[in-house]
Every structure is written in C-alpha cells, then in structure tokens.
C-alpha positions as CSV (number, residue, x, y, z in Angstrom):
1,X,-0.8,14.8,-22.9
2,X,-0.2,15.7,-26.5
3,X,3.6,14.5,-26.5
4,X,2.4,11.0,-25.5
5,X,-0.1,10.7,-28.3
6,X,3.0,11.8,-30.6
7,X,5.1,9.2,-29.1
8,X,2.6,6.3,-29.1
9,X,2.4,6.4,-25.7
10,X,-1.4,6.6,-24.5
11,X,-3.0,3.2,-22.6
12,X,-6.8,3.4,-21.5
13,X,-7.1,4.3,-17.5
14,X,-7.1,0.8,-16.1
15,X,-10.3,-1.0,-14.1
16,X,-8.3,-3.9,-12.3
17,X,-5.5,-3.7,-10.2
18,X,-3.5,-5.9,-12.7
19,X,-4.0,-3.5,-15.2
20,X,-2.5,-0.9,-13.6
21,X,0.4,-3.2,-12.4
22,X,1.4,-3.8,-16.4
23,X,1.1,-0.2,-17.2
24,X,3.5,0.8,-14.5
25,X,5.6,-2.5,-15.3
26,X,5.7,-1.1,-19.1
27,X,6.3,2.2,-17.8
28,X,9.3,1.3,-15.3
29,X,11.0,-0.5,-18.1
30,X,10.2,2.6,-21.1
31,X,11.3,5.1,-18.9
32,X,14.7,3.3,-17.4
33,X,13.8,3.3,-13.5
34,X,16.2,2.1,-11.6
35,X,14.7,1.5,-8.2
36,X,11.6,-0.4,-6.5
37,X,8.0,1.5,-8.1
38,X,5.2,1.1,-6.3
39,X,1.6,0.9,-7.8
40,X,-1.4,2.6,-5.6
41,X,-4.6,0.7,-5.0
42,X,-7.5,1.1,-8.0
43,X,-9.0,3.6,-5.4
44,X,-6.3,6.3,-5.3
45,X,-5.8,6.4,-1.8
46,X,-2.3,7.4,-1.5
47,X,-2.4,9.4,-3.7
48,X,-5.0,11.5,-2.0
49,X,-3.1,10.9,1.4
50,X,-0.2,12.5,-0.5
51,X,-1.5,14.7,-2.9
52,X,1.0,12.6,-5.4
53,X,-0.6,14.0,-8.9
54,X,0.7,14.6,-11.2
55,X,3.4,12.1,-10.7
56,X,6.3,13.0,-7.7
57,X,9.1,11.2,-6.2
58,X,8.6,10.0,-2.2
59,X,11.5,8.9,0.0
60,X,9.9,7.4,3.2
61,X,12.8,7.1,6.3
62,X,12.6,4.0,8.7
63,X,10.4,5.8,11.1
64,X,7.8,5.8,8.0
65,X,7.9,9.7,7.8
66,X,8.6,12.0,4.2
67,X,11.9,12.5,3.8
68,X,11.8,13.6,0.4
69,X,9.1,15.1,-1.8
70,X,9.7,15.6,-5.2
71,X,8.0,18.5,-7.6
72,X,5.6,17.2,-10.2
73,X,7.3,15.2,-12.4
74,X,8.5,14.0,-14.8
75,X,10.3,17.1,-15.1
76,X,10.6,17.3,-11.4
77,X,12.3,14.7,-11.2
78,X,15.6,15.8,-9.6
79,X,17.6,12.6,-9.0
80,X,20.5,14.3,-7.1
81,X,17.9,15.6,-5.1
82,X,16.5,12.5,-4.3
83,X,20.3,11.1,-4.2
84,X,21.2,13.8,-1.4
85,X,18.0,13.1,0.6
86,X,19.1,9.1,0.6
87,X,22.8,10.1,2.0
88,X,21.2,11.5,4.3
89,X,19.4,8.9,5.6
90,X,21.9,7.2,5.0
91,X,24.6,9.0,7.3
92,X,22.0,9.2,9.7
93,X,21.5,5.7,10.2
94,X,25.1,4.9,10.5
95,X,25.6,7.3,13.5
96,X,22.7,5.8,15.2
C-alpha cells in the first residue's frame, strides 16, 4: 500500500514461519493490540477456510463456531463491535 511505503512500513513477504511470527510480533506492538494475535501457517490455510484477506477480526465462541466477523480491516476494525459480540458470549455463558 502506498501509505506504508510513506510510513516506512513495508517488510518482504516472509518464507519461514518465524519470519512471519516477527512481522506480526512487530506489527502487534506498532499498531497497539491489546489481545492474543494469532499467526496462520506459511500455507495460508485459514485464511482460505475463512476468506480472512485483507485483514478481519474473528471471535470464535467455546463451541468453536464464528461469533464475530469483522469487515476488512484495518478500517473495519470496529472494536465496540467486537466488544458487544464478547458480552455476548459473555452473558451467555454465565446463564448456562
């Protein structure tokens, strides 16, 4: 993206596993996320299971099912979205 190369912000598409870990580490901490990332495999697979590019937010309940889907971010990124969706899950669990 043109805004990244303005900002610095461009890293080569990484070959290893590792790699990809330290970008997303560098990212996580750049970008100020608060809550547990987690890095597909080299391969892509989820996201091709979950049609997750560009980038979205998932919220996956106990039962392992979507409970939340975000637009593409970043600028889908809707955290009181994703907030809601969580109290949900949350109130839910707590009458069960």
């Amino acid at each position: 993206m043109e805004i990244n190369e303005k900002e610095n912000i461009v890293f080569e598409n990484p070959k290893r596993y590792d790699e990809r870990t330290n970008i997303a580490g560098t990212c996580a901490v750049n970008l100020g996320i608060e809550f547990p990332a987690l890095v597909d495999k080299i391969d892509n697979s989820t996201e091709i299971a979950y049609t997750a590019w560009p980038d979205r937010l998932y919220l996956i309940d106990k039962n392992g099912r979507v409970a939340f889907k975000s637009e593409a971010g970043p600028f889908g990124f809707k955290t009181d979205l994703l907030s809601n969706a969580l109290g949900r899950i949350v109130e839910t669990n707590a009458r069960n």
